[in-house]
C-alpha distance (Angstrom), angle and dihedral (degrees) to the residues before:
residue distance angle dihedral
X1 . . .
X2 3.78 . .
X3 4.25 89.7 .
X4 3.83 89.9 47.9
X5 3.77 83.2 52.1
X6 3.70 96.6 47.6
X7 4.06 86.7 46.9
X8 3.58 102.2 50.8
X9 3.99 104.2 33.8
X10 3.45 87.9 83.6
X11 3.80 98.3 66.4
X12 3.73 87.5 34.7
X13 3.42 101.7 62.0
X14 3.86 99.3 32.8
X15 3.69 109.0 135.6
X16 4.37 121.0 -120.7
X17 3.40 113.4 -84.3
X18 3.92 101.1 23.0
X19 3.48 104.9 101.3
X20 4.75 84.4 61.9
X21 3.63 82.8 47.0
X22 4.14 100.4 56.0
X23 3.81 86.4 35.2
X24 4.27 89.3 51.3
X25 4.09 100.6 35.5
X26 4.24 77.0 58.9
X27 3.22 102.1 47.2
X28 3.33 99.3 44.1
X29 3.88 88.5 47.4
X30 3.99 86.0 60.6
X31 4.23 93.5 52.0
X32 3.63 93.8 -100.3
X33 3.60 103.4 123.3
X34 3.83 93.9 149.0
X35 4.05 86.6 68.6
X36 3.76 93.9 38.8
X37 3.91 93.8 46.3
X38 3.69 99.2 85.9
X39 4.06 95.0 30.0
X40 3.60 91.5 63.7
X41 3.49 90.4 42.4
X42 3.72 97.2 49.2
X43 3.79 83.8 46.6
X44 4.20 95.3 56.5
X45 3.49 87.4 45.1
X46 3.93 102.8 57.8
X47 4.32 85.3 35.3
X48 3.47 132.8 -11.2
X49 4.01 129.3 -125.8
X50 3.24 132.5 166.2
X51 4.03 97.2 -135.5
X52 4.05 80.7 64.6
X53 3.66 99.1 40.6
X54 3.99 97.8 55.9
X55 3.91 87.4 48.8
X56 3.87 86.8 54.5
X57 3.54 96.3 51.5
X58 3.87 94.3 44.9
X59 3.52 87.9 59.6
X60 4.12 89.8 46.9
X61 3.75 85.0 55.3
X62 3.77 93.4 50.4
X63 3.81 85.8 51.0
X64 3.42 96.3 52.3
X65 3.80 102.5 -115.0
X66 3.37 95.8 122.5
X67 3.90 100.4 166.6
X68 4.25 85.4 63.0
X69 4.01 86.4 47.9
X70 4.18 89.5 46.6
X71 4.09 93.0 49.1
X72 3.90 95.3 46.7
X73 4.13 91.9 45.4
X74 4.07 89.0 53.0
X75 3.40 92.0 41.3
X76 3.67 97.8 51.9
X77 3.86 89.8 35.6
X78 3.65 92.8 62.9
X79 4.01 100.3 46.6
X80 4.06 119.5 100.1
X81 3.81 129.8 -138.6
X82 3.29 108.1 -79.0
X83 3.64 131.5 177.8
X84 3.79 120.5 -71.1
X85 4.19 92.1 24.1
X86 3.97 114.5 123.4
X87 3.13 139.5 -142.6
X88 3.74 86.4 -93.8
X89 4.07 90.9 56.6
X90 3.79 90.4 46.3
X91 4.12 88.9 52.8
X92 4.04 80.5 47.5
X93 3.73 89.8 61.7
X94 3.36 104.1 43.3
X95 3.33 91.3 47.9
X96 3.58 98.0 45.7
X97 4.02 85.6 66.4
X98 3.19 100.3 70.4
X99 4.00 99.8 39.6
X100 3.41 84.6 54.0
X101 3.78 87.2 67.2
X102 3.44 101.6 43.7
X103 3.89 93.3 47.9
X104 3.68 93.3 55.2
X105 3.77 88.6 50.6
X106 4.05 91.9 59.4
X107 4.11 93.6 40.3
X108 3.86 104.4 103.7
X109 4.09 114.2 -133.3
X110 4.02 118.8 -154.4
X111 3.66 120.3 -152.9
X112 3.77 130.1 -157.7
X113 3.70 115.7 -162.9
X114 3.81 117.2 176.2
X115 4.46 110.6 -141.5
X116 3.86 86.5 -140.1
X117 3.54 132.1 21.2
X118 3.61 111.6 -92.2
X119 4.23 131.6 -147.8
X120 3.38 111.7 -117.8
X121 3.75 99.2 -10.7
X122 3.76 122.3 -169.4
X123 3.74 125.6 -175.2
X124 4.05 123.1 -169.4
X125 3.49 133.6 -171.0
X126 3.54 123.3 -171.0
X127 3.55 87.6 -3.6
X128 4.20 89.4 -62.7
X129 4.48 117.9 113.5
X130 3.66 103.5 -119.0
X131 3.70 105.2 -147.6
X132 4.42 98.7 -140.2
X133 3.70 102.9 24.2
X134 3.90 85.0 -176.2
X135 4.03 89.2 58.9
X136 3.58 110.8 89.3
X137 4.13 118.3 -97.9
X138 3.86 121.4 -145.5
X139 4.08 108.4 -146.1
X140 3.45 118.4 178.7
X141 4.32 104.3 -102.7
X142 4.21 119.8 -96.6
X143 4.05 85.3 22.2
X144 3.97 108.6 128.9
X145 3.76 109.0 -130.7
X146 4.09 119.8 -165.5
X147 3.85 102.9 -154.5
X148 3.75 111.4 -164.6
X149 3.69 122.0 -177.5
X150 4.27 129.1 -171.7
X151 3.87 133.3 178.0
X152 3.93 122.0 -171.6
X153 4.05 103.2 -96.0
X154 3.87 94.0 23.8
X155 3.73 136.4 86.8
X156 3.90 127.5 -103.8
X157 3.86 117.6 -98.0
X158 3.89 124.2 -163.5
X159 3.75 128.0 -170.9
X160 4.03 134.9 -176.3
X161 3.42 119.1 -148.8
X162 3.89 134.3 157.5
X163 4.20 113.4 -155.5
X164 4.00 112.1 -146.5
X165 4.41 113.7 -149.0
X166 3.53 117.8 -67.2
X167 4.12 92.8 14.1
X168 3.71 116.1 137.4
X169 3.51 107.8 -159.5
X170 3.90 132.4 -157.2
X171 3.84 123.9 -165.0
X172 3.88 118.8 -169.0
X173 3.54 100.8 -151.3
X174 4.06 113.9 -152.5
X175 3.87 115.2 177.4
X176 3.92 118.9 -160.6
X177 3.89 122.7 -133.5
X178 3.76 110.9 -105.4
X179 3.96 104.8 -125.3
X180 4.21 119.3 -102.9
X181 3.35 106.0 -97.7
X182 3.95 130.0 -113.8
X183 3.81 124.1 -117.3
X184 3.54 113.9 -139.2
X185 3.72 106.0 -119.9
X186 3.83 115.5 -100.1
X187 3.52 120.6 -103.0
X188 3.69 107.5 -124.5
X189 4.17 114.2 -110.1
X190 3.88 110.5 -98.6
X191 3.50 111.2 -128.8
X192 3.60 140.6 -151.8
X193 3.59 121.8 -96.9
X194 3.58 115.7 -130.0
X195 4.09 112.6 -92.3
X196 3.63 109.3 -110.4
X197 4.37 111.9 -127.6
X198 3.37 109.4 -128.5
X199 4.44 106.8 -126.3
X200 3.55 112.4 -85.5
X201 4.12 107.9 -126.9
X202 3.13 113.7 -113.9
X203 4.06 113.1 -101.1
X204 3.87 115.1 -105.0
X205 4.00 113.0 -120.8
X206 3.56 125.3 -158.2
X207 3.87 111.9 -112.4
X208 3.81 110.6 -112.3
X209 4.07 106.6 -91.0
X210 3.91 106.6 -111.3
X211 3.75 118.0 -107.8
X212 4.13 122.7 -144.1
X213 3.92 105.2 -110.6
X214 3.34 118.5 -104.4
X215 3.43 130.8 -130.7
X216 4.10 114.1 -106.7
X217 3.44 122.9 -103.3
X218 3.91 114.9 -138.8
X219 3.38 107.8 -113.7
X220 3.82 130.6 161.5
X221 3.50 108.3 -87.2
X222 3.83 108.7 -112.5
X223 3.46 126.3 -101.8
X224 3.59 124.2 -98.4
X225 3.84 118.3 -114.2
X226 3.73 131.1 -172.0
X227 4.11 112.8 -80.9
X228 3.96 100.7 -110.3
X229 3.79 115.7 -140.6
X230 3.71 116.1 -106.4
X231 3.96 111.3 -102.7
X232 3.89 113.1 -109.5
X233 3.81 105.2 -106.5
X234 4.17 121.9 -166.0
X235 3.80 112.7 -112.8
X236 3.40 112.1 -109.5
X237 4.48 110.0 -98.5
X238 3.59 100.3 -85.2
X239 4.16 111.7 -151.2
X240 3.66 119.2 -68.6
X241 3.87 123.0 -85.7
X242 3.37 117.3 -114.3
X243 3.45 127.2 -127.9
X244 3.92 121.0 -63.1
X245 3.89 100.4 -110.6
X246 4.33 100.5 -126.9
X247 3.69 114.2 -102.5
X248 3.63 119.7 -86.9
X249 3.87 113.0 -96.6
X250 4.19 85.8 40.1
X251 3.91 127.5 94.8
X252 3.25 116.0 -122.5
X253 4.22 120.5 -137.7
X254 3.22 98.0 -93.7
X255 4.08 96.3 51.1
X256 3.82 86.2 41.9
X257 4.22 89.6 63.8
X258 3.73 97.3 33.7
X259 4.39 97.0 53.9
X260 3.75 100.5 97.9
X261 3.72 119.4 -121.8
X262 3.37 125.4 -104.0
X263 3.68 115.1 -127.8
X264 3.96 128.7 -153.9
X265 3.53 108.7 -114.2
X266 3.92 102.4 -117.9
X267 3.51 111.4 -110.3
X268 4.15 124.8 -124.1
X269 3.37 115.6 -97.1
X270 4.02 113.2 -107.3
X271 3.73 114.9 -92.4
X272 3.90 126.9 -103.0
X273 3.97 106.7 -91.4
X274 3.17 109.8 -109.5
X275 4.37 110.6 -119.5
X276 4.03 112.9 -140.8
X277 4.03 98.1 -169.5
X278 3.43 129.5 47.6
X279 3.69 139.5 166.7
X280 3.63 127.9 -151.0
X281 4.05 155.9 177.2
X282 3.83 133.6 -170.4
X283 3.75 146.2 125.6
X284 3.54 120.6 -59.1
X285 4.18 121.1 177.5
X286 3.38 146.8 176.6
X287 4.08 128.7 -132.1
X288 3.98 106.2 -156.7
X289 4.04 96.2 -163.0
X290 3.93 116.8 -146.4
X291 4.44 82.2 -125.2
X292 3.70 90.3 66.7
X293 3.91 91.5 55.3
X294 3.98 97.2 51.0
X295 4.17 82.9 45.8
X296 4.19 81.6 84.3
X297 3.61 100.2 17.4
X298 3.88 151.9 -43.1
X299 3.37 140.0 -31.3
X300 4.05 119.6 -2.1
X301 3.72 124.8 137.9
X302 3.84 147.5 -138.8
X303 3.54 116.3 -56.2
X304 3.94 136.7 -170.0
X305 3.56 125.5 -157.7
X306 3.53 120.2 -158.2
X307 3.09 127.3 -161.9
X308 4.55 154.8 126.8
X309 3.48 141.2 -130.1
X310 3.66 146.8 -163.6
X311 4.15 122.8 -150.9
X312 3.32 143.9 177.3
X313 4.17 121.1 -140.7
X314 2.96 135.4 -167.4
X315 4.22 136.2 -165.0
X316 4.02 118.9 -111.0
X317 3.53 104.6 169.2
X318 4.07 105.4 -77.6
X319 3.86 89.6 -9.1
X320 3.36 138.0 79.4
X321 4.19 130.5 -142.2
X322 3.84 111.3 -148.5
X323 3.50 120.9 -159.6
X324 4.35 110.9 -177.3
X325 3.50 153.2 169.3
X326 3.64 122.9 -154.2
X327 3.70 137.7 176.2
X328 3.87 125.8 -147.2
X329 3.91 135.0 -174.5
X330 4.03 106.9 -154.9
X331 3.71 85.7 -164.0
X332 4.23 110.4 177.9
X333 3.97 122.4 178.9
X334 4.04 110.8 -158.4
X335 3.25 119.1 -42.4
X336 3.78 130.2 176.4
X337 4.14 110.1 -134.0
X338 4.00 131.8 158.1
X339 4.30 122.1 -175.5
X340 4.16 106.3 -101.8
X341 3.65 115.6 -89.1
X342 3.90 90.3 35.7
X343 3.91 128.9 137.7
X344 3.75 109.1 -114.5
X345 3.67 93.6 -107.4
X346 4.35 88.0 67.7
X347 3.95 81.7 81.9
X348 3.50 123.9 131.4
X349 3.42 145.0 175.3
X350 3.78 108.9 -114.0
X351 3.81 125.7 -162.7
X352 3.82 143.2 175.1
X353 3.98 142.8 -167.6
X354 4.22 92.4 157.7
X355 3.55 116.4 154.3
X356 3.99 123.0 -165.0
X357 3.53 141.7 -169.6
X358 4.12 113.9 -152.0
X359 3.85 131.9 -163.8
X360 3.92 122.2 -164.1
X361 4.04 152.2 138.5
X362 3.30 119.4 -120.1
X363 4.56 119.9 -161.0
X364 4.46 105.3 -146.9
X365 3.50 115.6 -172.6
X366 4.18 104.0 -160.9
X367 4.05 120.6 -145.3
X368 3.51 101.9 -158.3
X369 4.04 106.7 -139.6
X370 3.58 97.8 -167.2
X371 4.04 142.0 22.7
X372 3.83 95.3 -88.8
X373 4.06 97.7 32.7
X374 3.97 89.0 -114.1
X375 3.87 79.2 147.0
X376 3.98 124.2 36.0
X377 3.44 133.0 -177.1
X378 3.64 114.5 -144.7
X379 3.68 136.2 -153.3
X380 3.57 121.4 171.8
X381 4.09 150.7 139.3
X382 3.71 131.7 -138.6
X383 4.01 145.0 -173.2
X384 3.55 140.8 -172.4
X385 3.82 148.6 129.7
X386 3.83 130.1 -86.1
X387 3.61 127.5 -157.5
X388 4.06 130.4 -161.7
X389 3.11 103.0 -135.1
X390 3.99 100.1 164.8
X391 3.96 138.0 21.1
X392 3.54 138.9 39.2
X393 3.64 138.3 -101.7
X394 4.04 103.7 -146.3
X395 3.76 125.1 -174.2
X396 4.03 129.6 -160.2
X397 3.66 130.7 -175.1
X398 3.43 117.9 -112.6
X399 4.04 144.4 -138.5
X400 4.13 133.9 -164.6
X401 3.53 98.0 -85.9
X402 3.98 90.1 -147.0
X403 3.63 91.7 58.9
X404 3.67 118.3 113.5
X405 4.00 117.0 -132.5
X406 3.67 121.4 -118.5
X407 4.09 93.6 28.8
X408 3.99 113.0 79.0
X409 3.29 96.3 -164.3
X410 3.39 94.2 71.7
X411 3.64 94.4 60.3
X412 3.76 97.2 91.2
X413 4.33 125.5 141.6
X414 3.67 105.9 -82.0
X415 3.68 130.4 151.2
X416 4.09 112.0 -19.8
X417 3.91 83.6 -156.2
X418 4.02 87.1 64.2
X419 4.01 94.1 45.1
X420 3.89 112.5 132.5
X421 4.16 122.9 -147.2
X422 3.88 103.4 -105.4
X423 3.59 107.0 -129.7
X424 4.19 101.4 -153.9
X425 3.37 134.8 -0.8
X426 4.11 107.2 -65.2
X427 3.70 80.6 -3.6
X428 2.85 107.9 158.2
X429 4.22 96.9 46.2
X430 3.86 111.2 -102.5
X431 3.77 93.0 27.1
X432 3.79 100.4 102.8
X433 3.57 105.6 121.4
X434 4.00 89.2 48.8
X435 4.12 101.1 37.2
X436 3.83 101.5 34.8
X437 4.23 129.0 106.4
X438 3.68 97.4 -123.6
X439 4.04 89.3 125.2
X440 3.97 150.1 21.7
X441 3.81 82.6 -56.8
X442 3.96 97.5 58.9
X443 3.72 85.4 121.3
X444 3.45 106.6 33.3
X445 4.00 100.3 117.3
X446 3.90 130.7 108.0
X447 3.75 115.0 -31.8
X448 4.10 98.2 28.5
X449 3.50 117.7 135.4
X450 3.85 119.8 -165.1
X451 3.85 115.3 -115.5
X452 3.90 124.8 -135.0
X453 3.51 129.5 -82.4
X454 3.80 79.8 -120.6
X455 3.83 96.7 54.5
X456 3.94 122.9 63.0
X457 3.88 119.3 -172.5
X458 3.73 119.9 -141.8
X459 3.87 115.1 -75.6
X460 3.70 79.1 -1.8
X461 3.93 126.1 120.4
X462 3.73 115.3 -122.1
X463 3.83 119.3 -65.0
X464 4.14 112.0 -103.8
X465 4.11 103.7 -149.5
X466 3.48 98.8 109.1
X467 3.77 109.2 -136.9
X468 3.69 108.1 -179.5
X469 4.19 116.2 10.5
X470 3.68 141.9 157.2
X471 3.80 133.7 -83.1
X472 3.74 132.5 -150.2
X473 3.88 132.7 157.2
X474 3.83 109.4 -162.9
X475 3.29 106.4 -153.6
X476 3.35 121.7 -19.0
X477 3.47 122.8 -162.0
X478 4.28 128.6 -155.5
X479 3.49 147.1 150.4
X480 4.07 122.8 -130.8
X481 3.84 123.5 -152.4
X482 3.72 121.7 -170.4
X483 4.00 108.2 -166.4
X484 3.89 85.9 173.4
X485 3.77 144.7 18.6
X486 3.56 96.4 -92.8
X487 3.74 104.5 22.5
X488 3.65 127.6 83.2
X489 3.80 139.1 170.2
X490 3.73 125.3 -153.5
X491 3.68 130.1 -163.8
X492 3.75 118.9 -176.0
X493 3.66 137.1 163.1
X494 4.57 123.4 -175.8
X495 3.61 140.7 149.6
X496 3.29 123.3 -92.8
X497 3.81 150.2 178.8
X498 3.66 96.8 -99.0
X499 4.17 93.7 38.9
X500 3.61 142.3 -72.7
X501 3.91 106.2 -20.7
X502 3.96 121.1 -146.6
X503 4.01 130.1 168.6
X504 3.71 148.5 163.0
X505 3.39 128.1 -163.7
X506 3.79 148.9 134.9
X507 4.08 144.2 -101.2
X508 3.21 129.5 -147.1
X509 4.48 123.2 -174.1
X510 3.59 126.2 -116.8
């Protein structure tokens, strides 16, 4: 009875919230802090420890909510021994110390400082008032924030930013003055119109009563005086004319303000003049693909050109006649290459630091794209001459580079890429049938230096540096912009002799 005590106390007497916090510590031991997320958190919430709050915050950290991290680490930082902790909690705390520190280090802070002092300012982030915009904010990193900011008498500004770890971030906060306002003109005040009176009737008189005639008295009859002529009176104002109606043939007022006006029609504006000389400079480069190498034998590699030019053009009609110089480095590093048809042991290794100079004319037909030609398609052909002037083109034979020296039978084909320079005939031992002088190469080791196609040594094919050699681009292919009268860019690309051909450069009228 006493073992089955010992044996199942344990369990027995386990406290809440233990069993998340063994299962959590683990998992978040092992990386997996999306399983031991919400065990530690079940754990703190039935009884806190601190060896199960620094594991929760670790995996906050890892998250990248580094505010939750920051709060647990202080908190836990801060707490004493107390009764029940073990040695595991008091690890926790100490520990917790110094995570606290470096936590706070990576949290990001945003600051909000107004130029001028504003009336009545608020600032919100995330849609919450922060109380001292100019005190720096932590925000958990990669979280977008939308600050907004008002003042009375000034518009509303909104920003989006998103801080990254470690940024402290400054924003210069400049409010614009809301416009006065416009009063909408007042509507003048109707008034009354004056109350017509209706006519008064005119007041019904009694007719004069009708006396009895009386006789006449004889009296002398009056005397006779000269008829006096009646005194001119004015005519009484008569109503007022109307208006003369206007002639016929003549528009009145109101015809004369309702005819429409005629408008000029507005006239194009002039087109851009049209340069005939210009002089220009740019880039122009050569791509060497690996194809053109195995089109005569084997091996070779990619190889860029680079390179400039200068030319002078000139208008003819809708084409243009090129005149240019260019420069071009045919730069190779080693590279393993044997004629087609070969045995493997033909290989050499092949390398270049040529540099040549190259005159030629070049025919551009232009397709304007717009009314003024500010874009141009072009389509053109050119030809010329090119001339090595400096560099040379050396050639080494070559060996299995996995072979071992002193046994022949290792020396079998292999990779080309992995081909090492012999350095003497059946040097090194066992190489014979690579590094020997049974050929054209006999001599072909450390030191040689190709001759010219215009030199041939005795008993001795030709030399293959070329020296002087044509140049053709066929077609080439660009697109010209022309920002401003006398400015013009030109980017072109064409095939070409010596590989694919590609520039950009720039015009200027004289």
């Amino acid at each position: 009875m006493g073992l089955l005590t010992v044996l199942f106390a344990h369990p027995a007497l386990a406290a809440p919230g233990d069993k998340e916090a063994n299962q959590g510590i683990n998992a978040a031991r092992g990386g997996f802090c999306k399983r031991a997320i919400p065990l530690l958190e079940s754990a703190e919430s039935q009884r806190h420890r601190p060896s199960s709050a620094v594991p929760l915050a670790d995996c906050y950290a890892k998250q990248g909510e580094l505010l939750k991290a920051s709060e647990i680490y202080h908190r836990v930082a801060s707490e004493k021994k107390e009764p029940g902790y073990t040695a595991r909690d008091v690890a926790a705390i100490t520990s917790a110390k110094k995570k606290a520190a470096q936590i706070d280090a990576r949290i990001p802070t945003l600051v909000v400082k107004p130029v001028e002092p504003y009336e009545g300012l608020v600032v919100e982030i995330n849609g919450e008032a922060i109380g001292d915009p100019s005190a720096p904010q932590r925000f958990d990193p990669g979280v977008p924030l939308v600050v907004v900011a008002r003042a009375d008498g000034h518009e509303e500004t909104s920003q989006k930013i998103t801080l990254k770890e470690k940024q402290r971030r400054e924003i210069k906060l400049r409010l614009k003055r809301k416009p006065p306002e416009k009063k909408p003109p007042q509507k003048p005040v109707a008034t009354k119109a004056p109350e017509k009176k209706p006519l008064q009737k005119p007041v019904a008189t009694k007719a004069p009563e009708k006396k009895p005639p009386q006789k006449p008295v004889a009296t002398k009859a009056p005397e006779k005086k000269p008829p006096q002529k009646p005194a001119a009176t004015e005519a009484p104002p008569g109503p007022p004319r109307r208006a003369e109606a206007p002639a016929e043939g003549k528009p009145g007022a109101r015809e004369v303000a309702e005819r429409p006006v005629e408008m000029p029609e507005p006239t194009p504006p002039p087109r851009r003049k049209q340069r005939d000389v210009w002089l220009g400079a740019g880039f122009q480069g050569f791509f060497i693909p690996q194809i053109a190498f195995q089109l005569l034998g084997e091996g070779g590699r990619d190889v860029l050109v680079p390179g400039g030019d200068i030319a002078l053009s000139t208008r003819l009609g809708r084409f243009d006649l090129v005149f240019s110089v260019a420069y071009a480095r045919f730069w190779m590093p080693e590279t393993p290459f044997k004629p087609k048809g070969h045995p493997d042991t033909d290989y050499e290794i092949v390398e270049s630091d040529l540099q040549a100079l190259q005159a030629g004319a070049r025919l551009v037909w232009n397709v304007p794209l717009d009314r003024d030609e500010v874009f141009a398609f072009r389509l053109g052909a050119g030809l010329g001459v090119g001339w090595t002037f400096l560099g040379d083109l050396r050639r080494t034979q070559a060996y299995p580079g996995d072979a071992v020296p002193g046994d022949p039978s290792t020396f079998v084909p292999g990779d080309p890429y992995r081909y090492k320079k012999c350095r003497a005939p059946n040097d090194p031992a066992g190489s014979f049938r690579y590094c020997n002088q049974l050929d054209y190469d006999a001599d072909h080791y450390p030191g040689y230096v190709e001759p010219s196609w215009f030199t041939r040594p005795k008993g001795r094919p030709q030399g293959l540096k070329p020296v002087v050699y044509p140049w053709l681009v066929l077609p080439e292919i660009g697109l010209a912009l022309r920002p401003w009268d006398r400015v013009a860019f030109d980017l072109r690309v064409g095939a070409s002799v010596t590989g694919v051909l590609g520039g950009l450069g720039f015009r200027v009228a004289l």
